[in-house]
N, C-alpha and C positions, 0 to 999 in steps of 0.2 A: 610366691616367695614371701617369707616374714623377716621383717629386718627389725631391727632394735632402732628404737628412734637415735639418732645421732648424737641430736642433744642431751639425750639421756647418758648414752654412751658416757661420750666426754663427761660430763659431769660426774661419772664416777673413777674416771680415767685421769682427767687432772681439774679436780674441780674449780682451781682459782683464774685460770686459765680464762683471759677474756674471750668471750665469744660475739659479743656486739658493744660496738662505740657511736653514741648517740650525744654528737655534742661533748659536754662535759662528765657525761654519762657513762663509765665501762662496767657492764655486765657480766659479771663474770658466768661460767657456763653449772655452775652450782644453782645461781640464784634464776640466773634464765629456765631452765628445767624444772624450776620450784615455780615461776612464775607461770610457764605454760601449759603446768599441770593443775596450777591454781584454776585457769582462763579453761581447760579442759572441763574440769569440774564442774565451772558456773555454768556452760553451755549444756551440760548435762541436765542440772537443775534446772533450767530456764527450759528444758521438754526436749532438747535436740536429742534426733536420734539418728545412725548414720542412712546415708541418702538426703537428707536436709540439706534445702543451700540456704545457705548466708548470703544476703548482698552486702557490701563494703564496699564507700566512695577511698579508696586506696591507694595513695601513689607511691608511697615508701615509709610510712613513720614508722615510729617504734612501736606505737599503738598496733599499726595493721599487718605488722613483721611476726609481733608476738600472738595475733590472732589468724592468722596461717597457719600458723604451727599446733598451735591449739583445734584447729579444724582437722586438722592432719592426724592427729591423736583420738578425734570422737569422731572421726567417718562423715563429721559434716563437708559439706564441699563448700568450700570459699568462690566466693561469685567478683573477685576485685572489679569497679567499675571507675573512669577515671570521673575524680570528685567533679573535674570542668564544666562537666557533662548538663546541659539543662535537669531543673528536675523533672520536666515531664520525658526527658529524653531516656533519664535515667527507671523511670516506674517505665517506660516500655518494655527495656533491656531485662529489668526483672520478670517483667509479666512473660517474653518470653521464655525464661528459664523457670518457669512458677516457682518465683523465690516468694514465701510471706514473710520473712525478718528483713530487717537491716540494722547494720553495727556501723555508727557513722565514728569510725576511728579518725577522718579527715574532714568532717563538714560537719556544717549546721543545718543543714536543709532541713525544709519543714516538708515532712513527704505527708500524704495521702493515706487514710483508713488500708488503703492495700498493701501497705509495710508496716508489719508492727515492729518498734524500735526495742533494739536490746541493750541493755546496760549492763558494763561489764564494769570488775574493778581491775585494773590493769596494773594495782600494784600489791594487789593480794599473792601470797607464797601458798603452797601447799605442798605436801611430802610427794613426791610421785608414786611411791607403792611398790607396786611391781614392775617391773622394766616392760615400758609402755611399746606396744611393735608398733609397726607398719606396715599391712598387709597390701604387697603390690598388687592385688587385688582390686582393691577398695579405687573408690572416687572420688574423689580428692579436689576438682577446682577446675573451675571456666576460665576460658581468655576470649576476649571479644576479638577478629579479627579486624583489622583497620579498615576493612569495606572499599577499599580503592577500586574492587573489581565489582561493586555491588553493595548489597546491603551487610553491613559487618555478623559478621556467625560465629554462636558460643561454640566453643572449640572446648571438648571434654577430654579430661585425662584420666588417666588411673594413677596413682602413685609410683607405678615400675616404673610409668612411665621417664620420670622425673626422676627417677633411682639410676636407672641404664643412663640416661642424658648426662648427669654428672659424671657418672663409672667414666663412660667415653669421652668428655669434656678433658678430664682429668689426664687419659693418655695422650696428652696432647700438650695440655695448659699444664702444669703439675698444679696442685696445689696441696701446702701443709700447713705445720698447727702454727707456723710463722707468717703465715698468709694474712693478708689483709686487704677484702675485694671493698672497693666502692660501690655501693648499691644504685650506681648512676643510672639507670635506667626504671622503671616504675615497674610496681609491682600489677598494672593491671596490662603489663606486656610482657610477653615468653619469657624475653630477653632479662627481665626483672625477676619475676618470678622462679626464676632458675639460678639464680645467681647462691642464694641462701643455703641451696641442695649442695652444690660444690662446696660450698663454707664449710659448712655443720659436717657435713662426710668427714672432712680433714680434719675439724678440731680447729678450724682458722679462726677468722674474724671478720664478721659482718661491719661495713664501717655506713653509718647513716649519712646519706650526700643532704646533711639539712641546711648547708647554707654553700647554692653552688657558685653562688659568686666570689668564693675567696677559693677557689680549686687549686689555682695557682699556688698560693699561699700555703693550701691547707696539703698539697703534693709534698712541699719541703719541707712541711712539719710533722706529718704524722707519718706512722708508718702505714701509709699504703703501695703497697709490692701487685698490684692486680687492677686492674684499671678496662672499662669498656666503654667504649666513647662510638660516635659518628664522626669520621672526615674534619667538618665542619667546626665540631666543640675541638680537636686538637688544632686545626687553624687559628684557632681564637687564644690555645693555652700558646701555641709557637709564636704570635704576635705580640705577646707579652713578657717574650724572652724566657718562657719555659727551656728546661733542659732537664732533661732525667736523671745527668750526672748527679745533680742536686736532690734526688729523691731517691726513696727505697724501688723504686719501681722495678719488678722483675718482667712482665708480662703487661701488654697492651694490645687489646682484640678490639679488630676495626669492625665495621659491618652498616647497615642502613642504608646504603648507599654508593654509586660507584667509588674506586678508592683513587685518589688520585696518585699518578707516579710521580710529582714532587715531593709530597708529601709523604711518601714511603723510602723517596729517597732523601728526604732530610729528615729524619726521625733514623735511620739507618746511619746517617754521618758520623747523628748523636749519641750512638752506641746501643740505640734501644730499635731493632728490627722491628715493626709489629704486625701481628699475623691476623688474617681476613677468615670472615668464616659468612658459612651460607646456612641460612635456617628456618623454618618458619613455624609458627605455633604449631601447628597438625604434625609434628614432631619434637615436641617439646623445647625446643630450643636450635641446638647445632647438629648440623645433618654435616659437612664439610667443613675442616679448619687445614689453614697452611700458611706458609711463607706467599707473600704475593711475590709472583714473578711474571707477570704480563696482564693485560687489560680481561679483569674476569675470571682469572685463575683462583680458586678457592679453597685447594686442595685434595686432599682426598677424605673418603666415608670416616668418619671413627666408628668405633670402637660399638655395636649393637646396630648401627644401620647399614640397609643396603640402599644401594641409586643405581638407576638405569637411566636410560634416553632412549625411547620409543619415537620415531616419525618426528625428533627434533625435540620431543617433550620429556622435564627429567620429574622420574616418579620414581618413590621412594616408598620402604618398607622397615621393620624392626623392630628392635622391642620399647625406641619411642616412642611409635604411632599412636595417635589422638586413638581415643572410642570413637569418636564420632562428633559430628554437627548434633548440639542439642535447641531442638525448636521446640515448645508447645510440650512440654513431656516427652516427646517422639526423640529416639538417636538415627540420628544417619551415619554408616559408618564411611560412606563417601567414600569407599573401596571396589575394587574389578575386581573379576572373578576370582585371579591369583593374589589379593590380598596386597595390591598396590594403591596408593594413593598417588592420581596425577596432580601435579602441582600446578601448572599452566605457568610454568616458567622453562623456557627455551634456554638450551643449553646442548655442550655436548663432552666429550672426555680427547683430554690430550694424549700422546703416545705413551706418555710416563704413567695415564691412569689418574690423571688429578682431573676434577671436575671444574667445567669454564661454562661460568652462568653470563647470557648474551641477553637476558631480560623477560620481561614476562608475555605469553604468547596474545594476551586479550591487550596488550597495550602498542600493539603492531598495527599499523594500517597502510591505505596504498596510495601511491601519491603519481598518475600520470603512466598506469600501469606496473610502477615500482614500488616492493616492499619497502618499508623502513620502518627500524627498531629503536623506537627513540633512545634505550638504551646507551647505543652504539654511540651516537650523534654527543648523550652526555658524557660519554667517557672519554670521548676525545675533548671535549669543552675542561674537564676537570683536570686532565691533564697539561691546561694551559699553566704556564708559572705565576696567571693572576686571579683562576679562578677557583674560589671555592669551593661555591658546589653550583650544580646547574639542573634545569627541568624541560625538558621536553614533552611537547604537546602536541595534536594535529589542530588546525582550525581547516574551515571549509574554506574552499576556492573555486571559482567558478570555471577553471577551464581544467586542472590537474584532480580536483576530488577535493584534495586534502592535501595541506603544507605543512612542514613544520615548523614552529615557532619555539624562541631559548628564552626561556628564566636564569639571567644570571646574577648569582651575589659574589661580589669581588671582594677578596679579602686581602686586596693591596688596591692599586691606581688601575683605575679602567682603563680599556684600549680599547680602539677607534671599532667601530660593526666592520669595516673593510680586514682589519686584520682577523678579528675572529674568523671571520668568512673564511681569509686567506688558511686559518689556522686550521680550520673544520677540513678546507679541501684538499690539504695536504696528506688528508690520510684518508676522508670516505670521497665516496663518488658523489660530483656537485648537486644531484640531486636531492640529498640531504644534507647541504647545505641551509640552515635558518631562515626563512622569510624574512624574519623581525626577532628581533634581540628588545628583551624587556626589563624594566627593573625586577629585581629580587622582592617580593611583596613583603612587608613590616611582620611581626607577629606568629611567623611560622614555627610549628614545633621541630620535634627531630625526625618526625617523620613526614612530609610534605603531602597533601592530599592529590594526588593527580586528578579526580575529578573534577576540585575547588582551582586548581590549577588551569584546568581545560577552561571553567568558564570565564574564568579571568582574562585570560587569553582572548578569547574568542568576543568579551566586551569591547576589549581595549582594543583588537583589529578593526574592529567596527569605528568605531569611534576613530581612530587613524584614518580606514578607508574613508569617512566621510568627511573629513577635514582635507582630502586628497583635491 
C-alpha cells in the first residue's frame, strides 16, 4: 500500500499549522516538509540508496525526529541507538546490523574507521516536488530490544508496519490537528518511535520533552492534551501537586510496568481515568489498549491485530508484525508455521474478551516445588498505598531452589518488612511471600533491567547471609 507522507499532506492541507514544538521552537508543518525534504535530498547525495541503514545515537531531539522522517522518504532505514550506550557497545550494535554510516544527531563520540560519519544541514529547506509516498512496503527502521531475556535483537519493520499501529492506536486514543503528544519516551524505543506516526497522521503536534524536569510546569503551560508516561514518572508529577484540572490534558497511556491501583484510583478522583496498554517492538508498539479495571487487565486487540493464548502463552499476529530479528544481514522472521509470533509473556483472556497479561513466561521459576511469577508478587507490592514501583527477583537458596527477593522504591514513608509481608500475604500464598525487602538502587531508567536487578540481589544476600 502507498500512502502520501503525512507531513507532506498537512502541509499542503494547513500549512501554518504547527507540527513540532521544540523549546522556543514552533515548526510549522510548511517548513518541516521543506526541511525533511531538504535532509531527504542530502542523504541522497551523500550515496544513500533504499536498504541503507543509518546508525543514529537518538533519544528524541529535533535533529534525530527530522532525520527519521527523512529516512522514511529515501528507503534508508534509520538504526536509532541509545546515545548512553558505550562506544564500543554501540560499533557492536552497528556491526550487527552492517550499518557503515553514522549521523550523530545526539553525541560527540569519536567512533572507529567502521562508521563513516555523515553530515547533514538540518536547517537547510528545499521544495518537496512531488508528493513524496510511503511505500508500506519499504524498511524503514530497527529497534534494539531491551535484552532482559538475553541479548538485546534488531527488531525490523516495514513502514505498514507503523501505518496499521497508529490507524489502530488511533481507534482507541483519538488523536487530531489540536493534539499535542509529548515525545516522552525515546526514539530508540517502539514506544518513542511510534508516537510521531500518530502525530503527523492527524495533523497534531509533536511536542519535544527537552527539559523534563520542569514537566510539571510545562503540563500547565503548554498545550499538551496526550501524554505517555510509566507508573512511576506520574508518582513523582502527583507529589508535586499535579492535577490535570490545570492542564489541557485529554488522554494519558500508562504501560512499562505493573499499574498500580492507587494510582488509577487517584488520577480517576482527578477527572483524568488513564488507560493501560500492552505492547512490544515485534509489533510496533500497542498490541492491547483499555480502561484498567483489575490487576493486568489490558484490554482488548485494536484495530489490525490479532492475540491468542496458546498453553498460557499470548502470541500475536497482523499487519504490525516486525519482519524479523536482523543479525549479521540474515532476517529471522521468528514466526510458526501459522504466521504467529510467540511472545513469551503469560497471560490469558477475561469473559468479556479483554486480554490480562500475568508476566513474562522466562521470568517464572520454582521455589520448594512451587511456581512463582514474580509478576504477581509486584503487583500486589504496587498496589500498596506506599509503594511506587517494585522488582522482583529469585536468588538461590539452599533448601527451596530459589526465593524471592523485592526491590522497593517508596514514594511516600516506608513501612515496616513485617507489614509488607503482612500486605503480600493477604492476597498470594505465603510462599511468595519476599525473603528480603531491598532499597530501590540509585540511577535506574524507565525501564529497570531484571538481569542487572538479579545480580544485585543476589550480592547484597550474600553479603547479608555472611554478616548473619
Amino acid at each position: 500500500m502507498i500512502d502520501t507522507c503525512p507531513i507532506h499532506y498537512w502541509a499542503k492541507e494547513t500549512p501554518e499549522h504547527i507540527a513540532v514544538e521544540a523549546g522556543s521552537v514552533h515548526l510549522s508543518y510548511r517548513t518541516l516538509n521543506r526541511r525533511v525534504a531538504s535532509l531527504a535530498l542530502q542523504l541522497e547525495r551523500e550515496g544513500f540508496v533504499p536498504g541503507d541503514r543509518l546508525v543514529a545515537p537518538a533519544k528524541g531531539s529535533f535533529k534525530s525526529l527530522l532525520l527519521a522522517w527523512a529516512c522514511l522518504r529515501t528507503g534508508v532505514i534509520f538504526c536509532p541507538l541509545n546515545p548512553a550506550f558505550p562506544v564500543a557497545q554501540q560499533l557492536n550494535l552497528a556491526k550487527r546490523l552492517q550499518a557503515g554510516w553514522v549521523c550523530q544527531t545526539e553525541s560527540d563520540h569519536q567512533y572507529s574507521s567502521e562508521l563513516t560519519p555523515v553530515s547533514l544541514d538540518f536547517l537547510a529547506e528545499a521544495n518537496a516536488g512531488e508528493p513524496p509516498t510511503l511505500d508500506g512496503n519499504q524498511l524503514c527502521n530497527t529497534i534494539f530490544t531491551s535484552g532482559s531475556s538475553g541479548s538485546p535483537k534488531a527488531v525490523l519493520h516495514r513502514v505498514g508496519n507503523h501505518l496499521a499501529s497508529a490507524r489502530g492506536s488511533a481507534s482507541f486514543i483519538p488523536v487530531d490537528q489540536n493534539s499535542g503528544w509529548l515525545l516522552s519516551l525515546p526514539l530508540f524505543h517502539i514506544g518513542g518511535y511510534a508516537i510521531p506516526f500518530r502525530v503527523f497522521m492527524a495533523g497534531g503536534r509533536v511536542i519535544l520533552d527537552d527539559d523534563p524536569q520542569t514537566l510539571p510546569a510545562r503540563l500547565e503551560q503548554q498545550s499538551i492534551t496526550h501524554l505517555s508516561l510509566v507508573p512511576t514518572q506520574l508518582w513523582r508529577l502527583l507529589k508535586v501537586g499535579f492535577s490535570p484540572k490545570r492542564t489541557q490534558l485529554r488522554e494519558l497511556l500508562l504501560g512499562g510496568a505493573a499499574i498500580p491501583a492507587p494510582l488509577v484510583a487517584k488520577m480517576t478522583s482527578l477527572g483524568l481515568t488513564p488507560k493501560v496498554s500492552y505492547g512490544l517492538s515485534e509489533m510496533a508498539s500497542q498490541v492491547c489498549t483499555g480502561i484498567p479495571t483489575a490487576p493486568g487487565v489490558v484490554g482488548r486487540p485494536l484495530l489490525n491485530r490479532e492475540v491468542r493464548v496458546v498453553e498460557g502463552e499470548i502470541q500475536v499476529r497482523g499487519e504490525t508484525l516486525f519482519c524479523g530479528y536482523l543479525n549479521n544481514g540474515e532476517i529471522d522472521p521468528a514466526l510458526n508455521d501459522e504466521g504467529w509470533f510467540a511472545t513469551r509473556d503469560k497471560g490469558h483472556f477475561t469473559t468479556e474478551g479483554a486480554l490480562v497479561v500475568e508476566g513474562r513466561l522466562d521470568n517464572g521459576f520454582i521455589s520448594g516445588g512451587e511456581n512463582i511469577q514474580p509478576e504477581a508478587i509486584e503487583q500486589r507490592l504496587v498496589d500498596h498505598p506506599g509503594v511506587a514501583q517494585a522488582l522482583v527477583v529469585p536468588v538461590p537458596h539452599p533448601e527451596w531452589g530459589e526465593r524471592p527477593v523485592a526491590f522497593i522504591d517508596w514514594h511516600g514513608e516506608a513501612v515496616s518488612e513485617q507489614a509488607l509481608s503482612t500486605w503480600v500475604r493477604e492476597a498470594l500464598p505465603g510462599f511468595m511471600v519476599p525473603d528480603a525487602w531491598l532499597a530501590w538502587p540509585p540511577g535506574v531508567g524507565f525501564k529497570p533491567s531484571r538481569k542487572q536487578f538479579t545480580e544485585l540481589a543476589r550480592a547484597q544476600i550474600i553479603i547479608y547471609e555472611s554478616n548473619i
